[in-house]
Structures are given as C-alpha cells and as structure tokens.
C-alpha positions as CSV (number, residue, x, y, z in Angstrom):
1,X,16.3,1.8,-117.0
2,X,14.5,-1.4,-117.7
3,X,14.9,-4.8,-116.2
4,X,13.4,-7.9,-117.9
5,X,13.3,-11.5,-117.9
6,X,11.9,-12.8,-120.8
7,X,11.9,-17.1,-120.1
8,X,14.4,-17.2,-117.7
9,X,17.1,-14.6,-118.7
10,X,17.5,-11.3,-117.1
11,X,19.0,-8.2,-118.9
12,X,19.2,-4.7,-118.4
13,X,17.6,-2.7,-121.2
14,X,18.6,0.9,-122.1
15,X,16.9,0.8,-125.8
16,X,13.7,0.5,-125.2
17,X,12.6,-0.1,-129.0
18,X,13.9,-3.8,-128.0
19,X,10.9,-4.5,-125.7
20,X,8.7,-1.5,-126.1
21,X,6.1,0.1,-128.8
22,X,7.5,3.5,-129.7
23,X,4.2,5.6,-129.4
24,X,2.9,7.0,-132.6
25,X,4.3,3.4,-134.2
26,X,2.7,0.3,-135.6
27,X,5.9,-2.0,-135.1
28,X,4.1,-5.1,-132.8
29,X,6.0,-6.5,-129.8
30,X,5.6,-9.0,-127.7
31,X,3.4,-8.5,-124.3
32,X,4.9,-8.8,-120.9
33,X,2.9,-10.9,-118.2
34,X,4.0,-8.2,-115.7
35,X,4.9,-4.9,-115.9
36,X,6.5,-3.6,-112.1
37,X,7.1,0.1,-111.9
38,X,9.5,1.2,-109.7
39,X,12.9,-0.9,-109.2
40,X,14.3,-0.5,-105.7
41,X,16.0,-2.9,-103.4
42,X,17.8,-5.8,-105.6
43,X,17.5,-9.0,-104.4
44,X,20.9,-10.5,-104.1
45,X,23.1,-11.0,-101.0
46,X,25.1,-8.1,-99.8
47,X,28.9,-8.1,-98.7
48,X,28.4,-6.8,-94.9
49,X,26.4,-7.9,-92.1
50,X,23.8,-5.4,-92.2
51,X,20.4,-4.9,-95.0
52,X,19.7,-2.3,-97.4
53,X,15.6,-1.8,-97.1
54,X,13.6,1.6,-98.6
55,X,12.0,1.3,-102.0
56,X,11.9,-2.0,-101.8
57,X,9.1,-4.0,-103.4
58,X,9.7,-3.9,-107.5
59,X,12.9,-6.0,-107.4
60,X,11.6,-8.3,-104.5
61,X,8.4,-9.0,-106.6
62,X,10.4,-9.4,-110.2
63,X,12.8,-11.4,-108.4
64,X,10.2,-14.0,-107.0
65,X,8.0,-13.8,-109.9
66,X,11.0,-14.3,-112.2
67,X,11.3,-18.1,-110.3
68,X,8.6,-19.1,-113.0
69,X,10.8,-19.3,-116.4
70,X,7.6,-18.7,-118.4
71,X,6.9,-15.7,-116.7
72,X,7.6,-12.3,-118.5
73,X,8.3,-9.6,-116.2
74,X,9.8,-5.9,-117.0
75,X,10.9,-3.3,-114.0
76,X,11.1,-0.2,-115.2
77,X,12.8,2.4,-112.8
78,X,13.8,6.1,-113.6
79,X,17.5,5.5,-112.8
80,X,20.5,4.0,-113.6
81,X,22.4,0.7,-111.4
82,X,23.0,1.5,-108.3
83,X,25.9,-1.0,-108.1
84,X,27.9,1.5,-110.3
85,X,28.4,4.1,-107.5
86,X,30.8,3.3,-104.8
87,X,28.9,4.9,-102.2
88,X,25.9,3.0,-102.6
89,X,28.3,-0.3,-101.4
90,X,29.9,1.7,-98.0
91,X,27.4,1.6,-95.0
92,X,28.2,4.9,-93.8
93,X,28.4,7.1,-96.8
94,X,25.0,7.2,-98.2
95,X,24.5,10.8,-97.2
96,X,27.5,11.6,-99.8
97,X,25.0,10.7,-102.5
98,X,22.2,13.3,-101.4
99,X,22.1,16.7,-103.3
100,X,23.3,15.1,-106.6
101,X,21.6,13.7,-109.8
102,X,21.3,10.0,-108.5
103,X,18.5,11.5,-105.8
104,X,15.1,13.3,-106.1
105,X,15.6,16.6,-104.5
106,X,12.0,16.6,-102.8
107,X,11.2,19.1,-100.2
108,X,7.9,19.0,-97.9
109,X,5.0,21.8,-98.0
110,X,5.4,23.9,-94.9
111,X,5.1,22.2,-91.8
112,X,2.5,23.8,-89.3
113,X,4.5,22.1,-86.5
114,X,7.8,22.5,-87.3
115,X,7.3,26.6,-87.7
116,X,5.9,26.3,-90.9
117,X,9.1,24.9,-92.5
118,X,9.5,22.8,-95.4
119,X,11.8,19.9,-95.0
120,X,14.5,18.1,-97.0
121,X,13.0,14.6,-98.5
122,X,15.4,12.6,-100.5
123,X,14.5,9.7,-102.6
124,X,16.8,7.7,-103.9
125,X,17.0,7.3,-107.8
126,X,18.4,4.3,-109.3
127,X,18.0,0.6,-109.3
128,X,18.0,-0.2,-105.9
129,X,16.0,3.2,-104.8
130,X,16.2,5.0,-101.4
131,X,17.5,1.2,-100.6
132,X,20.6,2.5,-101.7
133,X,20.8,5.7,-99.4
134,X,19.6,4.6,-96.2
135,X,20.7,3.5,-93.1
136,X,20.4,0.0,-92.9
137,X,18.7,-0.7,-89.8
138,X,16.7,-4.2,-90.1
139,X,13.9,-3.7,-87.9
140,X,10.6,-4.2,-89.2
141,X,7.9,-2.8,-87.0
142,X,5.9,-4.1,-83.9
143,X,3.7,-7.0,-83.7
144,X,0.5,-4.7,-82.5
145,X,1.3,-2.8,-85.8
146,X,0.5,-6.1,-87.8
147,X,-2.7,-6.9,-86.1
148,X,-3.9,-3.4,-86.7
149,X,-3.4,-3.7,-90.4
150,X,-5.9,-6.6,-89.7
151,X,-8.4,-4.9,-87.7
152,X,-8.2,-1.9,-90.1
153,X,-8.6,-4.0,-93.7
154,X,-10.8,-6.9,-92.2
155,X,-8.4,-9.4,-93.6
156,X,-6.6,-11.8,-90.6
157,X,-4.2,-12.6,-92.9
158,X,-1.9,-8.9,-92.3
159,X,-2.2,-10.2,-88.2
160,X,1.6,-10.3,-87.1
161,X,0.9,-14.2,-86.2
162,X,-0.5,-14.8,-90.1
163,X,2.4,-12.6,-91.6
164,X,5.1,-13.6,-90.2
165,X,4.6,-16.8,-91.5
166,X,4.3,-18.2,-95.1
167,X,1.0,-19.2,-95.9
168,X,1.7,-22.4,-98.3
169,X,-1.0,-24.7,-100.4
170,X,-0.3,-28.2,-99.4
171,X,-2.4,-31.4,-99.7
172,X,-1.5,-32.4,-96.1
173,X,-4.1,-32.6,-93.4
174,X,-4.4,-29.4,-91.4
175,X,-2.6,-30.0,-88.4
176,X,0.5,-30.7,-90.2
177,X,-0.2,-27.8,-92.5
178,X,-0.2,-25.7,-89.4
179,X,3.0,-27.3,-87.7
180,X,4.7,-26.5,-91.2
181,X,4.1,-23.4,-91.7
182,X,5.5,-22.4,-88.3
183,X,8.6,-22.8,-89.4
184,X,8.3,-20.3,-91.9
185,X,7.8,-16.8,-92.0
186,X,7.6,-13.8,-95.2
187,X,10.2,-12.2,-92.5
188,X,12.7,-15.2,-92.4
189,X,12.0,-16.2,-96.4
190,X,14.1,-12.7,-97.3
191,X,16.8,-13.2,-94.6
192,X,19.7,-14.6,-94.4
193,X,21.0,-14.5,-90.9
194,X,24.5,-13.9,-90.5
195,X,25.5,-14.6,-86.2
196,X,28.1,-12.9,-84.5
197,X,30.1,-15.0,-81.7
198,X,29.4,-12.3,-79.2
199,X,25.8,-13.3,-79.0
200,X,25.0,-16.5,-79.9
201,X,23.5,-16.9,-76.7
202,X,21.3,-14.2,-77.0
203,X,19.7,-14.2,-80.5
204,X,17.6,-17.5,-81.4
205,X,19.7,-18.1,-84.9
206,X,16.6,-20.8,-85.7
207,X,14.0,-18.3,-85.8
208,X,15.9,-16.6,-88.3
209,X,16.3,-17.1,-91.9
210,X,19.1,-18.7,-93.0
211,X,19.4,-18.9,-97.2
212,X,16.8,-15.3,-97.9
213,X,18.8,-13.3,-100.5
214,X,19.1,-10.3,-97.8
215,X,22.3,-10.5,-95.3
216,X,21.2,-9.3,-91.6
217,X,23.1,-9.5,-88.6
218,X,25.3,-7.4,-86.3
219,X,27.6,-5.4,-87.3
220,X,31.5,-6.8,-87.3
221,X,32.1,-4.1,-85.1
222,X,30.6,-1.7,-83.0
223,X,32.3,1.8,-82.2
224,X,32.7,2.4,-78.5
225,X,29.8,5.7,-78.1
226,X,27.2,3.1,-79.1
227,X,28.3,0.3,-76.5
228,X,28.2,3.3,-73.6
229,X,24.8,4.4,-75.4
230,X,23.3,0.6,-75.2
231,X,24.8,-0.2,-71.3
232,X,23.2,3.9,-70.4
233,X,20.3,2.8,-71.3
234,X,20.0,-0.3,-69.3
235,X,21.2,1.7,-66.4
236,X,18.2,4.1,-66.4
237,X,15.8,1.0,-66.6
238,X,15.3,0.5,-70.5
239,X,15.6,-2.9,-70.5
240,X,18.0,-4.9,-73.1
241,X,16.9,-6.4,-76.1
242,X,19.4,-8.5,-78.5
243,X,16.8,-8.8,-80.8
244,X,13.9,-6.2,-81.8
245,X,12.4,-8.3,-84.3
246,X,10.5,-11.5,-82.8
247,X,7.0,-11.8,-80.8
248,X,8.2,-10.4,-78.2
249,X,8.1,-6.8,-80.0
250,X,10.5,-3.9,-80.4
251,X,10.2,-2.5,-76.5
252,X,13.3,-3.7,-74.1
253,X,16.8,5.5,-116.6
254,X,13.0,5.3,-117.7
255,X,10.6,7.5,-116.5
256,X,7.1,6.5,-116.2
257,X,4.2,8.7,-117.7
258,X,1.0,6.8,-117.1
259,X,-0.4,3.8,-116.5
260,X,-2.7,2.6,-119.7
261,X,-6.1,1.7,-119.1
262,X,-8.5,-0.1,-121.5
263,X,-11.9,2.1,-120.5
264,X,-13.8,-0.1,-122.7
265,X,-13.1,-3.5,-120.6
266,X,-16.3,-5.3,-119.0
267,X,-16.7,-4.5,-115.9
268,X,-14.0,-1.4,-115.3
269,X,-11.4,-0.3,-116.2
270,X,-8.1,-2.2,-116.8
271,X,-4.7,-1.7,-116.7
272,X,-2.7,-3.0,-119.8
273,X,0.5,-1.2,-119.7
274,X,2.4,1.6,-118.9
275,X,3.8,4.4,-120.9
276,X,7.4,5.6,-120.3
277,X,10.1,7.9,-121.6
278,X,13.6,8.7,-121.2
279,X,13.1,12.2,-120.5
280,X,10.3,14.7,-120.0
281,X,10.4,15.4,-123.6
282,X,11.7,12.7,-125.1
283,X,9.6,10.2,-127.4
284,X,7.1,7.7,-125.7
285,X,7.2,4.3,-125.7
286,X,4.5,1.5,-124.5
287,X,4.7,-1.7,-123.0
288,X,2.0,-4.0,-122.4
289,X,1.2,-6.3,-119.7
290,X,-0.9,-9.5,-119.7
291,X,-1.9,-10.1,-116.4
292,X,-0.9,-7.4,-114.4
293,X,0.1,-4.3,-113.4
294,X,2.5,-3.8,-110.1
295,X,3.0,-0.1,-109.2
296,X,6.2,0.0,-106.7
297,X,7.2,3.5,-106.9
298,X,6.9,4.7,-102.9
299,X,5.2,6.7,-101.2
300,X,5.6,9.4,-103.3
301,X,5.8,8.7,-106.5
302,X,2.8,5.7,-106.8
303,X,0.1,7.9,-106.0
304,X,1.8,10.6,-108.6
305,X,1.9,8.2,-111.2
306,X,-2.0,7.1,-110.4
307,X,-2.8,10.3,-110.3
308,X,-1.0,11.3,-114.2
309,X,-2.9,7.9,-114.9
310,X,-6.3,9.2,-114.4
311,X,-7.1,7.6,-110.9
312,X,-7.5,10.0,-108.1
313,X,-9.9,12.7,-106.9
314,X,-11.6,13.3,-110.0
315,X,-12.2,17.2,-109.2
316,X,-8.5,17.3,-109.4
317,X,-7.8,15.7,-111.9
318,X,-10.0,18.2,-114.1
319,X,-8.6,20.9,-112.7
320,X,-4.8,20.1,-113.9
321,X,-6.6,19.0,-117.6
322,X,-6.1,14.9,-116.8
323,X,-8.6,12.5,-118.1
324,X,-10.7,11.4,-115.5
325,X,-10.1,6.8,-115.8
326,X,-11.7,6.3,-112.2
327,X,-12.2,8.9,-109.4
328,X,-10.8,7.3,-106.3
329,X,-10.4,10.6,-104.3
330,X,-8.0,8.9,-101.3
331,X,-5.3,8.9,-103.5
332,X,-2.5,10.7,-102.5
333,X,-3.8,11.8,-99.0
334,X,-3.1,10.3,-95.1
335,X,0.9,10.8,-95.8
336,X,2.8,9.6,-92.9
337,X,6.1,10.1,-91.4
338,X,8.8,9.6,-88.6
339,X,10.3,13.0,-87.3
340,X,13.2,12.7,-85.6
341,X,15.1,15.7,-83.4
342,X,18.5,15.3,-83.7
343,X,21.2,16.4,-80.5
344,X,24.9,16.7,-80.5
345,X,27.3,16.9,-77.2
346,X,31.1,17.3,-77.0
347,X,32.9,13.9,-77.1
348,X,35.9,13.7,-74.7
349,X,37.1,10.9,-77.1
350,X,37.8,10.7,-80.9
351,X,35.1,9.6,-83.4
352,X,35.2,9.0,-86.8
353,X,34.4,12.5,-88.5
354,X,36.9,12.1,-91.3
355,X,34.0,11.2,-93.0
356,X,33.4,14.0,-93.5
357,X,37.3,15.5,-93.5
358,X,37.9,19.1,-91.7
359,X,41.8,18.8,-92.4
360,X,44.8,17.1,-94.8
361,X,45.1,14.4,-91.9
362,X,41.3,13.7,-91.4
363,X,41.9,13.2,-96.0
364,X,44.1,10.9,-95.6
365,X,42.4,8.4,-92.6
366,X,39.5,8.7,-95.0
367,X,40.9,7.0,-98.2
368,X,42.7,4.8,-95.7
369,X,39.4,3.8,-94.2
370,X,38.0,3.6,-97.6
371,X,40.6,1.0,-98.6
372,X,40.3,-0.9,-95.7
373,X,36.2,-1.3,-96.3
374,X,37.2,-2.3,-99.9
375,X,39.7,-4.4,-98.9
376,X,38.3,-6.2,-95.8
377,X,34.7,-5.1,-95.2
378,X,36.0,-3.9,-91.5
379,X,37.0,-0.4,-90.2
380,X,35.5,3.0,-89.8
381,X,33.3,2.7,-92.4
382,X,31.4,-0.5,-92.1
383,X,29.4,1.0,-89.8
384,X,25.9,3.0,-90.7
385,X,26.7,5.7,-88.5
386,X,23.2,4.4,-86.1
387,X,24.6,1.1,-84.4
388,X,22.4,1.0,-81.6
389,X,18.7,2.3,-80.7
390,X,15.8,1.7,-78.1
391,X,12.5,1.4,-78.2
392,X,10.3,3.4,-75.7
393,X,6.5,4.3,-74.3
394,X,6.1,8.1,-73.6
395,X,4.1,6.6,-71.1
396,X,6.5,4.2,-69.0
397,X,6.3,4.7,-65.5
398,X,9.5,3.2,-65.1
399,X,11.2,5.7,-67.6
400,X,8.5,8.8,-67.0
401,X,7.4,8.8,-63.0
402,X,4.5,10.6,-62.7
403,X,5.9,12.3,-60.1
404,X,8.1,14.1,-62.3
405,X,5.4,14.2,-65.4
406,X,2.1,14.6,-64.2
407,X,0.6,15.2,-67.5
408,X,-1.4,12.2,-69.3
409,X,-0.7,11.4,-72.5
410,X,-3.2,9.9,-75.1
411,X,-2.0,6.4,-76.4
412,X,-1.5,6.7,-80.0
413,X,-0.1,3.1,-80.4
414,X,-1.2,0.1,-82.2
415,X,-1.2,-2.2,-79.1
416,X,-0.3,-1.8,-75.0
417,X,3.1,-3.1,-75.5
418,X,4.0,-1.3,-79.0
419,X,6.6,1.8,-78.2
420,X,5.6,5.4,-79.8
421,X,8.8,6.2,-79.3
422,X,12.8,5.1,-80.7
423,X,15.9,6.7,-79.3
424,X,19.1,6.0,-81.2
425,X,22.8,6.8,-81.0
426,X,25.1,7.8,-83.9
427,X,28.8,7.2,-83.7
428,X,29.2,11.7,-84.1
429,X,26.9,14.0,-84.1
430,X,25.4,15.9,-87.4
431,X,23.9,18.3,-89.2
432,X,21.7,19.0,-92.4
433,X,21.0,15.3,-93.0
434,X,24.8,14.6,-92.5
435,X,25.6,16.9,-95.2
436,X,27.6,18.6,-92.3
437,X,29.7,17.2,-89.5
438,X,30.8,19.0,-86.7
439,X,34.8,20.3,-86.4
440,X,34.9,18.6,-83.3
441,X,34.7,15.2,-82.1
442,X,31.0,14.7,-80.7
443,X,28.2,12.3,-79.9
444,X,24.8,12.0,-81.5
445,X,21.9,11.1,-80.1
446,X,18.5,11.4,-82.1
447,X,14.5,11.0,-80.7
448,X,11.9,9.9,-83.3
449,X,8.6,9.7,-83.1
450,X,6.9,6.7,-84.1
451,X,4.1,8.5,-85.2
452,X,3.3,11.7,-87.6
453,X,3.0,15.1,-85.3
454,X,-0.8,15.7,-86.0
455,X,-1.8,16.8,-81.9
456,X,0.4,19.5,-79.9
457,X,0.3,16.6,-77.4
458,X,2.6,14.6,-80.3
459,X,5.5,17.4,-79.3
460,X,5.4,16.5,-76.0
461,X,5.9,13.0,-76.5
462,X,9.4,14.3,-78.5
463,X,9.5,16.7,-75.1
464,X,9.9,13.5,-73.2
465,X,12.3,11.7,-76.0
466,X,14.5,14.4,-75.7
467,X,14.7,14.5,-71.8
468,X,15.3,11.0,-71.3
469,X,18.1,11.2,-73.7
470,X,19.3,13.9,-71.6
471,X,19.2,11.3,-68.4
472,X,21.0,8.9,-70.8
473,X,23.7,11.0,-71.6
474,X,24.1,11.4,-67.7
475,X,24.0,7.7,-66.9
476,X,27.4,5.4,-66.9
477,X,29.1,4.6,-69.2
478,X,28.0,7.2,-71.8
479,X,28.5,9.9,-68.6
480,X,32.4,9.8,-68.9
481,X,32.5,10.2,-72.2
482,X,30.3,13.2,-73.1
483,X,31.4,16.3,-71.8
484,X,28.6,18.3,-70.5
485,X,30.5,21.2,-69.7
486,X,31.0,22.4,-73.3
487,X,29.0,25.8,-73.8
488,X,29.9,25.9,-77.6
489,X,26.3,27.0,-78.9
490,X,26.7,24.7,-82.4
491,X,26.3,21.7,-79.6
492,X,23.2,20.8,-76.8
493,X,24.5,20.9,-73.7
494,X,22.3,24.0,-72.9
495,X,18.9,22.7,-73.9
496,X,19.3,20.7,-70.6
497,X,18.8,23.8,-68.4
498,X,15.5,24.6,-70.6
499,X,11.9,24.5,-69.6
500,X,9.5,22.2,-71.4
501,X,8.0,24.6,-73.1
502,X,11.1,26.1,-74.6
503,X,12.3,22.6,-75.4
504,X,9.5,22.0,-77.6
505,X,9.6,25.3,-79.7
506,X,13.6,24.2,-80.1
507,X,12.1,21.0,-81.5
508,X,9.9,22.4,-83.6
509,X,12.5,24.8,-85.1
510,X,15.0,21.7,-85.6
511,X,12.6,18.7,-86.1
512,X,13.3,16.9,-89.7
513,X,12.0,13.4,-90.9
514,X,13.7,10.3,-90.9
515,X,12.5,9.8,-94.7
516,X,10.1,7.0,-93.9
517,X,7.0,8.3,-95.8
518,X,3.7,6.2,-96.1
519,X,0.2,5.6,-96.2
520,X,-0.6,7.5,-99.4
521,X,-2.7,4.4,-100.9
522,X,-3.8,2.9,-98.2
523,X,-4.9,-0.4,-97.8
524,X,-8.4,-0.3,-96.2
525,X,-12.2,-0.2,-96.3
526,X,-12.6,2.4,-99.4
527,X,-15.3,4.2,-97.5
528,X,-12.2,4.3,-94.9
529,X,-10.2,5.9,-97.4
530,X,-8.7,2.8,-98.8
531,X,-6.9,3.3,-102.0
532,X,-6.3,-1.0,-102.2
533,X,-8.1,-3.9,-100.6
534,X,-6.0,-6.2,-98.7
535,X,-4.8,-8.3,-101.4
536,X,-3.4,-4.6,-103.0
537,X,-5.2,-4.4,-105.6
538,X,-6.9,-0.6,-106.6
539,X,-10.1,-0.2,-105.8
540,X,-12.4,0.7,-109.4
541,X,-9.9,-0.5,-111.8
542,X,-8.6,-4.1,-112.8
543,X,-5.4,-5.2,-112.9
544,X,-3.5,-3.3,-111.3
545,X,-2.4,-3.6,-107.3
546,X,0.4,-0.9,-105.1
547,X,2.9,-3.2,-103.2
548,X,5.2,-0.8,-101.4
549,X,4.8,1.7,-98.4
550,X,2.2,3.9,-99.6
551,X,-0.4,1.0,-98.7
552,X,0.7,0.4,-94.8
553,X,-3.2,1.4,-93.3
554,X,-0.6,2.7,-90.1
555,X,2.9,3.3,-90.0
556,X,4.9,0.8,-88.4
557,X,6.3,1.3,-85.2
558,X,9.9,1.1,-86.3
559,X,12.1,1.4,-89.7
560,X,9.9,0.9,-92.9
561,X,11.1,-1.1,-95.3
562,X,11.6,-4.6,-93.9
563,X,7.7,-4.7,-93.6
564,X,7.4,-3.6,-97.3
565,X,10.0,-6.8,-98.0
566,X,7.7,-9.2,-96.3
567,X,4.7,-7.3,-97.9
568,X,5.7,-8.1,-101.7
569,X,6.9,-11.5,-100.7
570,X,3.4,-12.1,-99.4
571,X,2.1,-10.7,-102.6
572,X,3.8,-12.6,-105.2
573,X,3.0,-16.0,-103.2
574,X,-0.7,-14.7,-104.2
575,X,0.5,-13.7,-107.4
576,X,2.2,-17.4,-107.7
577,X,-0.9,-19.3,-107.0
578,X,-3.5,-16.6,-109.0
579,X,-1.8,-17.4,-112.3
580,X,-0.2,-20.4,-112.0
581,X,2.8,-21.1,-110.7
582,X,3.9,-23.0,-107.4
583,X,4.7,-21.6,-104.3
584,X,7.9,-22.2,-103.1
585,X,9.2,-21.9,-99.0
C-alpha cells in the first residue's frame, strides 16, 4: 500500500487513482519529489525494550525526508500495515506469521554445501517488512566491517570512526566542528536507549542515543537458560561483554513493476518514476518523481525490480524479452548470507514451549501469557526467544588450543579483532524455523557463521562453533541444567561422541540461514562489481540510488539491519543537503 506525505501530512493510500496516473490515461497528477520503493521498518517508538531491524530503509528515509514539509515523498510497499497483526507486536511470536499470506514464501536454489538442498527464505510482507518477523537483536556489526566498506568503495566516509558519527555542515571553525560531531553518531541518532537498573554500571548510557525513534535496551527480563548460557560462557574463557555495539567491537498492498526511465535524458538514463499495480494482472498505474528515485526493497527484491526495469546483465535481459535501459551486469550477483546450525538438548527444567502448545494446559498458559504481554509488556512472551549470544574467532587460542586443533584456518574477517563467528542461546530448542517445538522441555543453542560457506574450510569453522557449544553446554551453570544423558534421537546429545568429519556432514544436512541476505547491489568500484558508488547511487543511470542491504560491499559481522538504519540515516543527511533542506542532529 502507499504511504505519502504531501506538505506535511502523512496518509495511507489504498486508491491509487488519488496520487497516481492510471496507465493508458491522460488524467495529470501532481509529481512526487521522492518516490521510496519498499516500506519496511516504521519509524516510531516501540512498546518493549528491544528493536525491530530487517527491511529497514524505506520508512527510515520517508520518515527523515518527510522532516522537510515541502518535501513530497510516496513509499510504496506490496503489503498491507503491519500494526494490524498482533503478532507483529509480541517479540517472541514472529515465526507464527511465516507460511501465511503476510510473507514471501522464498526458497534458495540448491545449496552445494548444504547437500544440495534448497532452504526456507522468508521475507516479510507488509509495512514494516521482515522488520516485522525478526528477532530483534540490536547489534549492528563490527567496527573492522565499517572500515572495510571504506577500503572496498574508496570513500573514508563508510570507516566505522566516520559512520558512527553524524557528519553535520556548520559554519564553526574545525576543531569545534570535530568536537561536535563526536557527540553524535547515525547509530545513536535512530536510538533511543532505554537502561535497565541491573547494569547501569556496565553500559555507558551517554554513548547511547537517547530521543532516536527506535527503543533498544535489555530486555525486562531474562529467562534463566540464557543467564547459565552467558555465565558458561565466561567460564570457558569467552570473555563478557555488556555491550556489543561500541569501538571496542562485538568480540568479549502495491506491487511494483518497473522503475521508469527517460532514455532520452542528456547524459543517461534517468529514473522518473515507478510503475505499480495491485496485482499481477491488475491495471497499471504511474507515479512520478522529481528528484529521485530510492529503491529499498532488500536484498532480494531491489535487484529483481532493477532487473524488470531494464538494468542488469544485458544478455539476460534479452533472453527473458526485457528492454535493455543500461547493462550493469553485477546486478543481482555476490548474494550473501549467515547460516546458522541449530542444536537442541534435554532441559532438566521447564521452558516456555507453550508457544507453541503440545496440550489443553500448555493452551491455556499461552492466552494467559498473551494477556499478560498485552496487558503489561512482561512475561513469557516479551522475550525474542535469542536473549543472549557471543561473539567468537575460529581462531582463538584461548577458545581453540592448537593442541587440540592443529589445523590453520584462513582468516576471512574484516579486521584482527572482528569475530567470524556468533554463538547464541534460545530459551527451547526448535525446529523448521520454529514452525516446530519440541514435546519436551529443551535448550537451544545455535552456531552462525559470520560469513557465507564458499570454502570447505568455511564448514570447519561451524565444526569448531558447534564443539565449543558442546564445552559450553558442559561448563557451570548451563551444566546442571542440560541433561546430557538423554539418547532421544529428535535431540543432540549424540553428536558429541561424533568425529569431525561426521559433524560436518550433520551440518551440512541441517545447516539453514539466519535470513540475513546481502550484497546483491553492491556498493563498490564498478569494475569491482559495484552496482552503486558510495553515495548509493546506480552506476549508468541518473536518479536513482539502493539504500538497503543489498549494497553492504561485505556482510557485517553481526545482525543486519541496524547497519542498514544508520545507512539510510546517512543517506538522507546527503539527500538533505543535495536538495535543500537542513540537516538536523
């Protein structure tokens, strides 16, 4: 559905004859100044301590560019609000939304190291995109990640110290202009930091945005397997961190058809609008933008819709009978992922799986749990299932004695003290994306790698995830509670007594994705294969720029979306003082 503010009011538009040109129809309407495809991630405060980040970038950039009252600016995303659906607004039942109409049922090709499988890849599909079905972990990457960006596009101003603060015109001399803009950060400008009493002491609340329209914090709560999973770790020398994201790093319903281009422009070619429908085969309409162009899609769906616009591999393109705009052949390619391995083991306690009831009792805790969410915002399921996680090198000696793994691993990481590793904890144990929960009451615990599995060497480095989770499990205090001598074969007790070599052809049977695809318009050097420069905009054409995931040059060593936050923050500062309007802190 559509989403425009037309001098300073907002409304969301479901005729689109209001805004729109019907194709095939003379009727005039009035232009937009920017047209934003793809509507994820709304910009207003949320009611628990935690941040909703995926699809991110559309509502971020309509929302900031919106600040300017003579700014015209229409979203267009494919689905309806995702407000309207009650488990969009409880943490820890987002997975109740997959296999329905609000999602894109996507599926991988087959996987050459996951036995040639093809893997479940949900994205979310209403206002508020995957942001809406994800698990709400705010932590945004490592600093080395940042500073490759910059090495990669040429441009400083991606370096983690450049990005993570706000770069501001300002007549003052340039010493104070530097002093000031320390104090601010594209990070801390979307946050609003909410502190918990139980470690005050711990997290510098200064250093943390304090009036951003995103609520981050601790959870009110933590369940008790992710406490033992946080003190296990320290007590097999993973050292503690209260807060991943500082210097320091993370270690211790319209559809859019096409883009329109003007061919005939001097220069190249430039976008002027985008073409959309309610269904596949319902009529066209057009809307059509004065400045710019903003394609926030994802991952997946920006490069499609470059691609039905003409921009792409132009051999393609003729081969599927789509006129050829600008051949830009990168488009589409260097997709990137996180794959996780997911384990289970037999809880000698009680979890929460009524969320997922197995009886009449486990009904009724859940709609009391329910009401006491709706009610109070506390309970059972406040929580987003992953409370805690650490961040790891395959090659610690500390964690990985090379007495015990003599092998040498290839460093695949942006910088020396960037992890290529994250080990997390779930309050139970799951199955199929969480579509299944186990009768019994269990523990989860879950490997990712923090790169895609391109080398056989990549498997090993899960090899190792998966074994130090196993010396996790066996360290105090998570020891007591997991019982490992449960021989039910649904659950992993077993895989401890496996060779390496078996362990990784397990993995590779059972490995899935954490849904954090990227890099399919990259930002780099075009003969690199860039799809954007560093200031986003596509490379052949005018007027037009990708602000979301799709342009990260490497994925970031940690959960996706808060980079993309900062990202179109960044973006419509430049937008801000391209066309016009002042930038604001």
């Amino acid at each position: 559905m559509p989403l425009f503010s037309f001098k300073g009011s907002s409304k969301y538009v479901t005729d689109f004859s209001r805004f729109a040109q019907r194709v095939g129809d003379t009727k005039v309407v009035q232009d937009f100044d920017f047209i934003i495809i793809g509507g994820g991630s709304t910009l207003t405060p949320l009611a628990f301590t935690l941040f909703r980040i995926a699809r991110t970038a559309g509502c971020v950039l309509a929302s900031r560019l919106s600040e300017n009252p003579n700014f015209r600016v229409l979203v267009l995303e494919a689905g309806g609000s995702g407000k309207s659906l009650i488990f969009t607004r409880i943490p820890s039942a987002f997975t109740l939304l997959y296999h329905t109409k609000h999602i894109y049922e996507l599926h991988t090709e087959q996987q050459a190291s996951a036995n040639n499988r093809s893997l479940y890849w949900p994205r979310g599909k209403m206002l508020g995109g995957c942001s809406s079905v994800n698990a709400e972990m705010a932590q945004y990457g490592a600093p080395g990640d940042f500073d490759e960006w910059a090495r990669i596009t040429g441009d400083n101003s991606w370096a983690w110290v450049n990005f993570q603060r706000q770069v501001i015109p300002s007549p003052l001399s340039p010493k104070i202009v530097l002093d000031f803009l320390r104090q601010f950060s594209y990070f801390r400008k979307m946050e609003k930091y909410v502190p918990n009493p139980k470690y005050t002491k711990e997290i510098n609340a200064k250093a943390k945005g304090s009036d951003g329209p995103v609520t981050v914090g601790y959870f009110t709560s933590l369940h008790p397997q992710c406490e033992d999973f946080v003190t296990s770790c320290t007590n097999v020398d993973i050292p503690f961190s209260p807060d991943f994201n500082t210097s320091s790093g993370t270690r211790g319903v319209s559809r859019v058809t096409k883009i329109i281009f003007d061919t005939q422009a001097e220069g190249a070619p430039r976008a002027i609008g985008v073409e959309f429908a309610k269904s596949k085969n319902g009529p066209r309409y057009r809307a059509h933008a004065h400045m710019e162009v903003i394609l926030s899609a994802g991952a997946i769906h920006s490069p499609h819709i470059l691609l039905l616009s003409g921009v792409g591999d132009s051999n393609h393109l003729k081969d599927v009978k789509i006129d050829v705009v600008h051949d830009l052949p990168s488009v589409g390619s260097r997709l990137v992922d996180h794959p996780v391995m997911d384990l289970a083991f037999k809880d000698k306690g009680t979890t929460p799986k009524f969320i997922r009831p197995h009886s009449l009792l486990e009904v009724f805790q859940f709609i009391s749990a329910i009401t006491s969410y709706l009610t109070s915002r506390t309970g059972a399921l406040s929580t987003n299932v992953a409370e805690a996680a650490a961040f790891v090198r395959s090659d610690d000696s500390k964690l990985f004695p090379p007495g015990e793994y003599q092998e040498k691993i290839n460093d695949t990481t942006s910088a020396e003290d960037s992890p290529d590793l994250e080990l997390f904890s779930t309050i139970m144990g799951y199955k199929d994306h969480g579509r299944t929960m186990y009768p019994v009451h269990t523990v989860g615990l879950h490997a990712v790698l923090l790169r895609y599995l391109a080398e056989p060497e990549d498997v090993k480095k899960l090899v190792r995830g998966v074994r130090l989770l196993f010396k996790i499990s066996k360290a105090e205090p998570l020891a007591s509670r997991v019982d490992h001598t449960n021989t039910d074969p649904m659950l992993d007790s077993g895989l401890l007594e496996k060779s390496d070599e078996e362990l990784a052809e397990v993995i590779k049977e059972r490995l899935t994705t954490l849904y954090h695809p990227a890099g399919t318009c990259r930002m780099a050097p075009r003969q690199d294969g860039g799809v954007v420069d560093s200031e986003l905009r596509v490379y052949g054409v005018q007027g037009l720029r990708v602000c979301d995931a799709s342009v990260y040059p490497i994925i970031v060593s940690g959960h996706t979306a808060g980079a993309v936050y900062a990202m179109a923050e960044k973006l419509s500062d430049m937008l801000k003082s391209q066309y016009g309007s002042p930038v604001q802190a």
